[in-house]
ZAMARGU-4260 file (C-alpha; in steps of 0.2 Angstrom, whole numbers, plus 5000, padded with zeros to 4 digits):
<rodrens>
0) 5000/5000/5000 | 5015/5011/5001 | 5015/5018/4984 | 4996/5021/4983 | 5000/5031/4999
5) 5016/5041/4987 | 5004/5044/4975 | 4990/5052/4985 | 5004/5062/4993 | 5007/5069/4978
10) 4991/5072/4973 | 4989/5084/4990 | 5003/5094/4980 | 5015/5089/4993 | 5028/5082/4980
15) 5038/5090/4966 | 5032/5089/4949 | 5042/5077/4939 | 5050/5082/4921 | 5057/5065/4915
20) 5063/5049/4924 | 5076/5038/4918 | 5078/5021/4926 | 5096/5009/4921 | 5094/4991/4929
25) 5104/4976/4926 | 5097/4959/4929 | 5105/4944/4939 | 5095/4930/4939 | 5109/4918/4946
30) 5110/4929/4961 | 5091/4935/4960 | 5096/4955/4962 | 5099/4970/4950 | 5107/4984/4952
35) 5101/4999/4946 | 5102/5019/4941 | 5090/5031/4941 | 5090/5049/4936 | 5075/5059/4939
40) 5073/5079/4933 | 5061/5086/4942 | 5050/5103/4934 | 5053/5115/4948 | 5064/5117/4962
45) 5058/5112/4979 | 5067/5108/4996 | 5065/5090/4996 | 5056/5074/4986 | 5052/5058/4992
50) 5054/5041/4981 | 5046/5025/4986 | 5059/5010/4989 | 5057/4991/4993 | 5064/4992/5013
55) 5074/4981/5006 | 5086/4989/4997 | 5102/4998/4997 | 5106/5013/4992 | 5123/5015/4987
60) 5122/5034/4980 | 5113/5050/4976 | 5121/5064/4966 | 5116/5080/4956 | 5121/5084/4936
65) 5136/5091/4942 | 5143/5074/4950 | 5139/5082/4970 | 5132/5072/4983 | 5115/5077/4988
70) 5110/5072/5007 | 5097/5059/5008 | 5087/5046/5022 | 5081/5030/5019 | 5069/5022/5032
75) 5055/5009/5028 | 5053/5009/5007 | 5054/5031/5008 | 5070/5039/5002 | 5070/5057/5006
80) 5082/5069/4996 | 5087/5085/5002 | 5086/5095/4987 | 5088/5113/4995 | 5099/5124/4983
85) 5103/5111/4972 | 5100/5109/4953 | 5086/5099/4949 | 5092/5084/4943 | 5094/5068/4954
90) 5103/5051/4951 | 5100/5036/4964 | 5111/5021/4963 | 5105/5007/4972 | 5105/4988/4972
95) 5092/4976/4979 | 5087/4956/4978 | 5072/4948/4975 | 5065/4931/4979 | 5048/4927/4982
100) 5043/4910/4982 | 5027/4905/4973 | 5016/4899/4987 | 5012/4881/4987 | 4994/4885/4995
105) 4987/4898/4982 | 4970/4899/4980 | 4958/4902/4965 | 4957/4921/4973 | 4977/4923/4975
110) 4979/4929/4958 | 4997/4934/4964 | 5002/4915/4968 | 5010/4924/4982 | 5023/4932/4972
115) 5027/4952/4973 | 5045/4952/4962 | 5059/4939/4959 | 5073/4937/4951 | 5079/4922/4945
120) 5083/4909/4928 | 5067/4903/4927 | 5061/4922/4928 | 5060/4936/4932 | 5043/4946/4938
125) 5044/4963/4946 | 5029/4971/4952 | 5025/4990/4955 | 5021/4987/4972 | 5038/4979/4976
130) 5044/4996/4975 | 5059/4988/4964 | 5066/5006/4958 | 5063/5020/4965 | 5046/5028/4962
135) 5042/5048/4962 | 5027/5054/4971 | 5022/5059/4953 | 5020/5052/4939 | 5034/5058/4926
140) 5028/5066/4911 | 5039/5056/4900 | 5049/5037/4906 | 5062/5028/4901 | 5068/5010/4905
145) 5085/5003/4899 | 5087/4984/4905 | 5102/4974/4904 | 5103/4954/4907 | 5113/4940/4903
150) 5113/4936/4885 | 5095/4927/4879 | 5085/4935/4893 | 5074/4946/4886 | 5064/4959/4896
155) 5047/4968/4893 | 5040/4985/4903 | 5028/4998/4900 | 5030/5008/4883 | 5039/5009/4865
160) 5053/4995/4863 | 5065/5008/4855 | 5081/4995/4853 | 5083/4977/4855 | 5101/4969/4854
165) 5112/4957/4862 | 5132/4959/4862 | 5146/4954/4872 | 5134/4942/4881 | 5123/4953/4886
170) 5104/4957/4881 | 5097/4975/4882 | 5082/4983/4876 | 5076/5002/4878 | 5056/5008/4882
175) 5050/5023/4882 | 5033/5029/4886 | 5025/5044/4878 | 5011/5046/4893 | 5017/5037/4907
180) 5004/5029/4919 | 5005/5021/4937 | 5019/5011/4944 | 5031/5000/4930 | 5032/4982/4932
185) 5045/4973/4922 | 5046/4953/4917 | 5061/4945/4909 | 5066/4927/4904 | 5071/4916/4890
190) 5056/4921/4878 | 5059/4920/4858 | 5052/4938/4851 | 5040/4936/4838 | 5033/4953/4831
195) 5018/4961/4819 | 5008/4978/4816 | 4989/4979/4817 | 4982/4996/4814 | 5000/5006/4816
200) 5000/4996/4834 | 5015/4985/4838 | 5010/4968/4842 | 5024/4956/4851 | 5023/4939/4860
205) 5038/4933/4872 | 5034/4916/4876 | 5046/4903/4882 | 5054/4888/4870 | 5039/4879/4874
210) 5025/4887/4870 | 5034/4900/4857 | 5022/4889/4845 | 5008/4896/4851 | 5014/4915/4845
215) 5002/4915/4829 | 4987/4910/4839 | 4988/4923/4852 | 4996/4936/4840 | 4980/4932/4827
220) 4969/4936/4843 | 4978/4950/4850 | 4975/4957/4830 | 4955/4951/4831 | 4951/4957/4848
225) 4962/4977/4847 | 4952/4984/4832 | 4934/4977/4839 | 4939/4987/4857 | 4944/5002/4846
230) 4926/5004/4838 | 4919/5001/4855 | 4930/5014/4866 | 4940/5023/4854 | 4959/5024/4851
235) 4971/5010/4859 | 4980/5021/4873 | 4998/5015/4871 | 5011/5011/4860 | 5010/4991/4858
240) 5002/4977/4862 | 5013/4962/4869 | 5009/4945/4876 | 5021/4939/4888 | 5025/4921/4897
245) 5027/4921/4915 | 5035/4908/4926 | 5017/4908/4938 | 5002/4904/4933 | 4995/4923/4932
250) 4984/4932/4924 | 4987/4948/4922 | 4984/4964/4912 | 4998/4979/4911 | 4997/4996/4902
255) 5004/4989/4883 | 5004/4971/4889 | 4998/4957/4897 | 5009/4942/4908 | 5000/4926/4906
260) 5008/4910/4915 | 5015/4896/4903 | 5003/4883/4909 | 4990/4896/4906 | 4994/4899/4888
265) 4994/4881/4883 | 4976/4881/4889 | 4966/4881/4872 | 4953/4894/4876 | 4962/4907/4884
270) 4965/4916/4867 | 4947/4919/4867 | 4943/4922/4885 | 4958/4928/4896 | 4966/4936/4883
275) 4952/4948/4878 | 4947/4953/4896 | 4965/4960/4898 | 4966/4969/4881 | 4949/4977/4887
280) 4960/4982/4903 | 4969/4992/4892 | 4957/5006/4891 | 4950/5002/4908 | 4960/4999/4922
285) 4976/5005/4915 | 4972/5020/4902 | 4958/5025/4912 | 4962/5022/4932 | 4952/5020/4944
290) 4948/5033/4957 | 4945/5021/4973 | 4935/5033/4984 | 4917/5027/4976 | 4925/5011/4975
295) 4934/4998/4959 | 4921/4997/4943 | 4936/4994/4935 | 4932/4974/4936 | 4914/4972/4934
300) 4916/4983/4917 | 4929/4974/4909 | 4920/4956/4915 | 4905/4963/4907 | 4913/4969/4890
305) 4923/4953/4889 | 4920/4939/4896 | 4900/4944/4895 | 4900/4952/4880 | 4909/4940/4869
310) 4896/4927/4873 | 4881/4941/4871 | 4887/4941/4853 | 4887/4923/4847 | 4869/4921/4853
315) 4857/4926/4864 | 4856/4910/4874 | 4872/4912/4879 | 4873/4932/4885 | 4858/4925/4896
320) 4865/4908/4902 | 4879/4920/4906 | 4872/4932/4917 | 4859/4918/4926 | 4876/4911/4930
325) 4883/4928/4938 | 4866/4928/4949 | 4868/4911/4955 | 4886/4911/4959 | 4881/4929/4969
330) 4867/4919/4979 | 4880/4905/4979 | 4894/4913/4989 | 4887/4929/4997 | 4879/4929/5012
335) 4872/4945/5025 | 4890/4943/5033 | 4900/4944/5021 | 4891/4957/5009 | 4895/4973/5006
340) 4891/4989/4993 | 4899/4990/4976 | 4908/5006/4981 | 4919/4997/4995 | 4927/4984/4980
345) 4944/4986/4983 | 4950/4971/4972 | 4943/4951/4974 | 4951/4942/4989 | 4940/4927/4990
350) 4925/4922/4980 | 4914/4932/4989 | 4923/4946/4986 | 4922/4940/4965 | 4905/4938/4965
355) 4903/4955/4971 | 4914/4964/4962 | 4915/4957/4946 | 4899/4949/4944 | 4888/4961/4953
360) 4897/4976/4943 | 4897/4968/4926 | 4876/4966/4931 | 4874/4985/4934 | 4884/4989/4919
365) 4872/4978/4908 | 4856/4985/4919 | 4863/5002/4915 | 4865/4998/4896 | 4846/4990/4895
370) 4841/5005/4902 | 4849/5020/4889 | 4852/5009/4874 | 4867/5002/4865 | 4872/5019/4856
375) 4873/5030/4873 | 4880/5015/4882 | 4894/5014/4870 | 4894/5034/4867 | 4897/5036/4885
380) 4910/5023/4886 | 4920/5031/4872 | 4918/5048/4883 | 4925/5042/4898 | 4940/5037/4889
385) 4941/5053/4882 | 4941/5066/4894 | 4950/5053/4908 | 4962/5044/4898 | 4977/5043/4907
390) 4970/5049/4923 | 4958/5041/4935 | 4939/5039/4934 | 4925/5034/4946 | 4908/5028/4945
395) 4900/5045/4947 | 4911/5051/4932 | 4905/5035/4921 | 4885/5038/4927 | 4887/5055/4923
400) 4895/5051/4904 | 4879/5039/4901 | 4867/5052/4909 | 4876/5065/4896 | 4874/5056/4881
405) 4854/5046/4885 | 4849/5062/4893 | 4841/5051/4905 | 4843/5052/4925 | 4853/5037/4931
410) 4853/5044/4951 | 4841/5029/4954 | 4858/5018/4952 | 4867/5025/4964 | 4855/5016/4973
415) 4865/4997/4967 | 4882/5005/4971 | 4878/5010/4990 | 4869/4996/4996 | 4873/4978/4999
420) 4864/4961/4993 | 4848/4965/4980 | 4829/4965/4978 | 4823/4946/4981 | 4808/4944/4973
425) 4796/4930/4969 | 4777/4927/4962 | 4763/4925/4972 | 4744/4923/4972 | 4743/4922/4955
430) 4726/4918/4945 | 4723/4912/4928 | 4704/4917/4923 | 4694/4920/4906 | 4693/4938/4903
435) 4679/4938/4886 | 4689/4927/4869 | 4706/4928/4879 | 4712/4928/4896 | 4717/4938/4913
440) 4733/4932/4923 | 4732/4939/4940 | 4747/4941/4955 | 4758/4950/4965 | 4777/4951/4965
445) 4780/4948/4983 | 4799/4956/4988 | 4807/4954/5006 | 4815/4967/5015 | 4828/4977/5013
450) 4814/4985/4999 | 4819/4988/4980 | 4813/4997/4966 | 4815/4991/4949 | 4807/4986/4934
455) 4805/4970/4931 | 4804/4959/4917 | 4788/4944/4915 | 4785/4933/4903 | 4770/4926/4898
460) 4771/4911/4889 | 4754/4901/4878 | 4756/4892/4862 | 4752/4909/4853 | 4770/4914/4858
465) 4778/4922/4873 | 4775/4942/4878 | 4785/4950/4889 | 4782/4965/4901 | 4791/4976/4911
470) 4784/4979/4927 | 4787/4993/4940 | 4791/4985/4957 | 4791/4997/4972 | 4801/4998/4987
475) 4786/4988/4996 | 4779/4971/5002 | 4768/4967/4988 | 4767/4973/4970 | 4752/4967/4960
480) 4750/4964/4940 | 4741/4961/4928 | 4745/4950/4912 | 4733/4946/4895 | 4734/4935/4883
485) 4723/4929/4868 | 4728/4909/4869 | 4729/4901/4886 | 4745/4903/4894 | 4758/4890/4900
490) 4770/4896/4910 | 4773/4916/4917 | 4789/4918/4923 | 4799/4931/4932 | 4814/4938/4925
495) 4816/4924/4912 | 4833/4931/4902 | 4842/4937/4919 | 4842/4956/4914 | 4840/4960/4932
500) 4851/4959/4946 | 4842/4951/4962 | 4846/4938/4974 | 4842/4921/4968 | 4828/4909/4980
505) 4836/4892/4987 | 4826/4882/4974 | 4830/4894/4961 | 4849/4888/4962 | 4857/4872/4957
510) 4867/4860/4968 | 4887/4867/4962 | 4903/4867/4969 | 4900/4883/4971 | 4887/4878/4985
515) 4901/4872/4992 | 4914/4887/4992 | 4900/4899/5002 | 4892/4886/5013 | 4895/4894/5031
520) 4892/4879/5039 | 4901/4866/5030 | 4908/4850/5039 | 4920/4838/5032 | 4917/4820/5033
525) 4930/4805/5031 | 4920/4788/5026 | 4929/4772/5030 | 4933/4770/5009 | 4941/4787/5009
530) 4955/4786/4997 | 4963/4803/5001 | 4974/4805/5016 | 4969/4817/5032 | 4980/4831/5026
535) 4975/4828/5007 | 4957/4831/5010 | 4962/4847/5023 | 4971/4853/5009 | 4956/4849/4996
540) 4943/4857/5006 | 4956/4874/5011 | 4955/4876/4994 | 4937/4878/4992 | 4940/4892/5003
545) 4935/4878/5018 | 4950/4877/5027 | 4941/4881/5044 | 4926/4867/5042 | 4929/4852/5056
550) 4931/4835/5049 | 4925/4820/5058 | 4923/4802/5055 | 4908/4796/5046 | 4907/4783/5062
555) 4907/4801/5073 | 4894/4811/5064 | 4877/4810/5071 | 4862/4815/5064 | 4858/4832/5073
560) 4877/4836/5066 | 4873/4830/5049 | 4857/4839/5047 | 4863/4858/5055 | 4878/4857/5042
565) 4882/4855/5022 | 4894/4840/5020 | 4907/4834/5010 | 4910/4819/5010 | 4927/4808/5006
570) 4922/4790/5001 | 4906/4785/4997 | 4896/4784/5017 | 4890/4766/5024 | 4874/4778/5028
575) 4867/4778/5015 | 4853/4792/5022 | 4868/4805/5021 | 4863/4807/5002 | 4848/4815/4997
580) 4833/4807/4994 | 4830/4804/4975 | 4846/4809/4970 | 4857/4800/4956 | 4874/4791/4964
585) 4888/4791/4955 | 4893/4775/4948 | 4910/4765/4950 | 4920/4780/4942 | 4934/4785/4956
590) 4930/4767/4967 | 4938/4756/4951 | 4951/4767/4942 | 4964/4773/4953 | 4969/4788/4941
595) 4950/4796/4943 | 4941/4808/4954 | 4922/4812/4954 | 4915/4827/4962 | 4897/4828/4963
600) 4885/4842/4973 | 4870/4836/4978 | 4853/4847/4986 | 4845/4841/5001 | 4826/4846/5002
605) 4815/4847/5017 | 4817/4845/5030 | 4835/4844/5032 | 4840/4859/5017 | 4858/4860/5010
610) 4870/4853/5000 | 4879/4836/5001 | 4896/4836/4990 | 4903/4818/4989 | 4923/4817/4985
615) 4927/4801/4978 | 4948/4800/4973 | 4953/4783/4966 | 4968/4785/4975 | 4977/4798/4985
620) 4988/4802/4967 | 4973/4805/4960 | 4968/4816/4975 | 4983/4826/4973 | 4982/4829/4957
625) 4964/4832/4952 | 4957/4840/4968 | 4965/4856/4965 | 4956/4860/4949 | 4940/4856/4957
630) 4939/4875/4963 | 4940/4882/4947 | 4924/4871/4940 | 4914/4883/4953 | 4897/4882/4942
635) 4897/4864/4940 | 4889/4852/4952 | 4897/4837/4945 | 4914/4835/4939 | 4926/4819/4933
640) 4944/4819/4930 | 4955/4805/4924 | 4969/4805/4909 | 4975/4821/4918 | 4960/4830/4913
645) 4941/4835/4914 | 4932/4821/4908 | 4914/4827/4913 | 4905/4842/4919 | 4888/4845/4922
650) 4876/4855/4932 | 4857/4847/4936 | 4842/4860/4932 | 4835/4869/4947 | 4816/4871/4951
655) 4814/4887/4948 | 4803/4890/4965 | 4796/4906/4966 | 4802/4912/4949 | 4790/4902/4938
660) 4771/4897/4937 | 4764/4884/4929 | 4747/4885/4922 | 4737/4868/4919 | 4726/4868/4904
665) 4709/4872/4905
</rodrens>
């Protein structure tokens, strides 16, 4: 947090304006350190600057233009210069190591793996917030970055690559960045350069010996996916495009780049999913900050005009199936404890925190869009990055672009950004009559407190065809509507296509793993055929963000316990009540094969209520190796692996509860 702290000091006016910034750093990945030269010319004189530091590191000199020592103080990550009298150029010399480990209990919501910067032959990955050079309190208006490393290591920052050559066995490359933004990270490694221009924009991919196969696919992508976020926002922000291999399985989007993990890129689909929702971070995110007072829409946008919107436009069905999915995984993993308003999203640090901040957001940006249209949506979009590029944003500066160009008054959504959970809403006392040649449907939309307004979608469905209406819900109890129809109707239902944020009933959700991430009352249990070890199926259920649940014996568990708590279950139980009634059990698959494991997610029903998750490993290699993916599957409620890869996925319809009524013929 210490350079968001630099940076709002500066923004007080505190700090020095800052000309230009050149940073020099050599690479040793044997030894895991650099050593470095900056040389920083500030706009205007002033008595002292602060730069930003790892703790870490040591500062071996700071001198003016004319060679002259200038007095300095470095204490916990700040170097303060004493610049009274002197001219206003400043170089540091300093050295510093770096060696994170990547952490061997990562979870889905560690995107960092636990890694800040390191330094070594498999890689190098230096963050902005490990402070790896030192940082001014403002941004310059115009960086450099020269990097040496041993011959074959290549290295990629923000920016223009100026030069790229490697003599006397040594690699160096120059960038330079015409409107620096935010804090540099730098990555280095083995890659083999490949190279191309789209649109007068630089394209590059540094991938490893491995995967440097995989250049065209994600350099063909990079050239689809740049021209389409063009049309939609306006001009790309920087000066190339490059896709970069890291040694850690991240996911990460940079200003000019994005850092994708080896075993990440070799996955087939991420050309057309990760891919894309970093490139939209290009325009949002990293050309267009975020102002974190009303908190981060940075995520939920980009999850919306990616990850949603590519979906929207190869068919309908799936935009839908793709926002009942955000609903359910919200009513999945949320709960009154753990909720909180859109503008307290600092950034996802379990899934809760994801559901809320990406999936809620990317809800109101689509809710915002249904309600002013497609061409102010997208008019206001392009707005924002007009008049904010390269400075920060908030959701009061993106409301007020879409209020701008719809001419509609968007206060009423302040109203989703401000307060926690959503409207729960279901149909009630509804009648089916003959009103003269057609007929009357009759109800209410009955809503639980904390009370919302919104208008919500029904859809009335006969053999005549489906008719949908939008109906004003108030902040109250009750609601009542009314529907017609000229053939007699089958079905009405309530919000059929998901165009409404809301909390999802029980019976409106399916049985997923998921289910099992936000239970807050989950119990492990060890049957006597468990084929996992103790601390396997810790580990298993740690990373379903469970770590804390008890575990018991099966022979331990009574029936009060079994009923207050959601299970999971290792081995198939001797009690065969445990599983709910009516449900499908799994066959032999994990009980036979000793490279399998099944994981299915079953729904209890009254009156016990909850879910029952059975973990069946063939073995406890098979454990290891399969139940780690198992988190990642999180909208699946039944899941096989063998071969060293997914064999099966599959979710079981939910009722639909509340949400739908069924008419019977008359």
């Amino acid at each position: 947090m210490l350079f968001q702290l630099l940076f709002a000091l500066g923004a007080q006016g505190a700090a020095p304006q800052v000309a230009s910034q050149e940073i020099r750093v050599a690479l040793d990945p044997a030894r895991h350190e650099l050593r470095g030269a900056t040389t920083v010319i500030f706009a205007g004189v002033a008595k002292q600057a602060r730069l930003g530091l790892a703790p870490a590191a040591r500062v071996e000199s700071v001198q003016d233009a004319g060679g002259e020592k200038v007095p300095w103080r470095f204490d916990s990550g700040s170097l303060t210069l004493d610049l009274a009298g002197r001219a206003a150029t400043v170089t540091v010399s300093w050295r510093a190591s770096f060696h994170d480990e990547v952490s061997r209990n990562q979870t889905a919501e560690d995107p960092s793996y636990g890694v800040n910067a390191s330094i070594g032959e498999e890689g190098t990955f230096l963050g902005g917030g490990a402070l790896w050079y030192p940082v001014p309190e403002q941004v310059p208006q115009s960086r450099t970055v020269k990097v040496e490393a041993p011959a074959g290591i290549e290295a990629v920052t923000f920016g223009a690559r100026l030069s790229r050559e490697t003599s006397g066995g040594v690699t160096r490359s120059v960038w330079r960045e015409a409107r620096p933004v935010g804090i540099l990270s730098l990555c280095a490694g083995p890659y083999l350069v490949e190279e191309r221009e789209v649109a007068g924009i630089k394209l590059y991919s540094y991938l490893s010996r491995d995967n440097a196969a995989l250049a065209p696919r994600y350099l063909d992508a990079v050239a689809r996916y740049l021209p389409m976020y063009q049309e939609l926002f306006g001009p790309y922000p920087f000066e190339k495009y490059a896709v970069v291999e890291n040694f850690f399985p991240t996911g990460y989007g940079f200003p000019s780049f994005t850092l994708l993990g080896g075993s990440v890129i070799r996955l087939p689909f991420i050309a057309d999913t990760s891919l894309p929702h970093e490139i939209a971070h290009s325009w949002w995110g990293n050309g267009v900050d975020v102002d974190a007072s009303e908190g981060n829409w940075c995520e939920g946008l980009v999850t919306y005009l990616a990850d949603y919107l590519l979906k929207e436009r190869r068919s309908e069905a799936e935009g839908s199936d793709y926002r009942r999915q955000l609903l359910i995984d919200y009513a999945s993993l949320v709960t009154p404890q753990n909720d909180f308003p859109l503008t307290s999203f600092a950034s996802r640090s379990d899934p809760a925190s994801r559901a809320i901040g990406y999936g809620k957001g990317a809800m109101v940006f689509h809710m915002i869009r249904r309600h002013i249209g497609d061409e102010a949506f997208f008019a206001g979009l392009r707005q924002v990055a007009r008049e904010r590029m390269y400075r920060d944003a908030s959701w009061s500066d993106l409301l007020r672009a879409f209020s701008e160009r719809s001419g509609a008054d968007l206060s009423v959504f302040r109203t989703w950004l401000t307060r926690p959970g959503g409207p729960r809403l279901a149909l009630a006392d509804v009648t089916l009559r003959r009103d003269g040649k057609g007929w009357r449907v009759n109800g209410v939309v009955r809503q639980s407190a904390p009370f919302f307004a919104v208008d919500l979608p029904l859809r009335l469905e006969s053999a005549g065809g489906a008719t949908t209406e939008v109906v004003r819900v108030a902040a109250r109890e009750e609601t009542p509507f009314t529907l017609t129809s000229t053939t007699a109707p089958g079905r009405l239902l309530l919000d059929p296509a998901a165009d409404l944020f809301r909390i999802l009933a029980k019976d409106e959700i399916p049985a997923t793993v998921n289910s099992v991430k936000g239970s807050t009352r989950l119990m492990g249990v060890v049957a006597r055929d468990c084929r996992a070890r103790p601390e396997t199926f810790r580990a298993f259920l740690a990373s379903l963000s469970q770590g804390t649940a008890p575990i018991v014996g099966e022979a331990a568990l009574t029936p009060t316990e079994a009923a207050r708590h959601d299970l999971v279950i290792c081995g198939m139980p001797a009690d065969r009540s445990l599983i709910p009634a009516g449900a499908e059990l799994p066959g032999t698959a994990g009980e036979g094969d000793a490279d399998s494991l099944l994981f299915q997610v079953l729904m209890r029903h009254v009156p016990e209520t909850g879910a029952v998750a059975l973990f069946l490993p063939g073995s406890e290699r098979a454990a290891l190796q399969y139940a780690p993916k198992v988190t990642h599957y999180g909208k699946y409620g039944s899941l096989y692996f063998a071969g060293g890869v997914n064999r099966r996925k599959g979710t079981a319809a939910a009722a639909g509860g509340g949400a739908v009524v069924r008419f019977q013929a008359k």
